[in-house]
N, C-alpha and C positions, 0 to 999 in steps of 0.2 A: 596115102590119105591126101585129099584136098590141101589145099590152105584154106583154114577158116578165117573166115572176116572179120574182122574187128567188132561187130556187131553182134557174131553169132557168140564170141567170144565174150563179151557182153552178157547177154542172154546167160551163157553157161553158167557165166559167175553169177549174174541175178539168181538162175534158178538154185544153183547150189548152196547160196546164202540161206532161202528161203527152208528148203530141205534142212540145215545145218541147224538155223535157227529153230525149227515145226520141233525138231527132234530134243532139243536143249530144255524146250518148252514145255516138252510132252513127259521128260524128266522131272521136271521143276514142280509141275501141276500133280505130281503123284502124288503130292501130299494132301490134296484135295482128291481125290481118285477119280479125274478130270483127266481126259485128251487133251490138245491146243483146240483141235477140233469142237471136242462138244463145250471147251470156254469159251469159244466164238457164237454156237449157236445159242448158249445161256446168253451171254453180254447181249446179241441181236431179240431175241426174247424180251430181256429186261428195257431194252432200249424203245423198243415196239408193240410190247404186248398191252392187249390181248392181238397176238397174229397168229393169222392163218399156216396151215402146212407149206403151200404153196408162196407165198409171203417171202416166210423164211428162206427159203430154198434159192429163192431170187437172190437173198443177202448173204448168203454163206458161200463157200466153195465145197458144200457136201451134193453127192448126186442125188436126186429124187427120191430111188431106194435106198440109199445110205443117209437120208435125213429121216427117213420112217425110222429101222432100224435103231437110229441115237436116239427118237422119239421117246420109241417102246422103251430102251433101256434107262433115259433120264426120267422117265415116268413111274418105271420101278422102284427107280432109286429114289424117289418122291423128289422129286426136285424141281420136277414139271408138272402142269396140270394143265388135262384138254377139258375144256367143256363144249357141249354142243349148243351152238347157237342157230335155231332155227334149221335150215339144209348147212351148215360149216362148222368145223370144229376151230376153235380158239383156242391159242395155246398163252397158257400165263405160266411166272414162277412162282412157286410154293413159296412159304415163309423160310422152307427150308432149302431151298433154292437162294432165296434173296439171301439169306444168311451166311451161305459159302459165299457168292462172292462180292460181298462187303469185305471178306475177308482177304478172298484169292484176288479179287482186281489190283487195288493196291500195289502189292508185293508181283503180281504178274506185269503189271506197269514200270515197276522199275525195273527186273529182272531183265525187260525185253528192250528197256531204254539204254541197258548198261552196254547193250551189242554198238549200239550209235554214240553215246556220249563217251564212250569210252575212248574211242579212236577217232573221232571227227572233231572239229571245230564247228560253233555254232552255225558258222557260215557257211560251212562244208555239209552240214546236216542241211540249215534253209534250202542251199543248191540242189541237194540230195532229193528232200521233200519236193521242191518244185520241177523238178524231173521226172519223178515217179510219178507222179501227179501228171505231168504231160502224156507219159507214157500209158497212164491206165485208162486217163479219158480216148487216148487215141484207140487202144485196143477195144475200149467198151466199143464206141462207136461204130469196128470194125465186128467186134460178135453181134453188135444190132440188124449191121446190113446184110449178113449171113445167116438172119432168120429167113 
């Protein structure tokens, strides 16, 4: 095998974290019978709504078929509501939507803050944050020019 770079090493760890962490989450949230996934597309809903399919799909990390998909089944679960606006559907949360996560944010805030404050210092987090933060504007920037 190669020597890997310092960099790709990096990466590794970044991506590992993130898997580590999805997975801990996707534990935590069962009590809400919630993915990490479909907490992210409710929070961007609530955040946004009434928004479009396509909307969301820009703010989420679900694929285009895999946001229909959590659609249909958050729809079922009444959590979500489409209405049709003119040619475009609008997606809002139910009352019974809003009501999980009043609940679940909260307690998924701390849960997911305990991974950082636990082992960093304030400073170490600030650093932390304004590096990931460099690093996502760059890669955004980098999936723009490769449309």
């Amino acid at each position: 095998m190669k020597k890997n770079t310092f960099e790709s090493l990096t990466w590794l760890r970044m991506t590992r974290f993130v898997t580590e962490s999805n997975h801990l989450s996707n534990e935590f949230l069962k009590r809400y019978d919630l993915t990490a996934a479909q907490f992210d597309v409710l929070i961007q809903i609530q955040t946004y709504q009434p928004i479009t399919q396509s909307e969301l799909a820009e703010k989420v990390t679900v694929t285009q078929g895999g946001i229909s998909r959590m659609l249909a089944r958050l729809e079922k679960d009444g959590l979500i509501e489409r209405k049709q606006e003119w040619k475009i559907k609008k997606i809002s949360l139910t009352k019974k939507g809003e009501d999980i996560l009043n609940v679940a944010t909260p307690e998924q805030v701390e849960f997911q803050s305990s991974f950082f404050n636990e082992v960093l210092t304030e400073e170490e987090l600030k650093t932390l944050y304004q590096l990931t933060t460099k690093l996502q504007k760059h890669t955004h920037e980098k999936n723009l020019q490769s449309k």
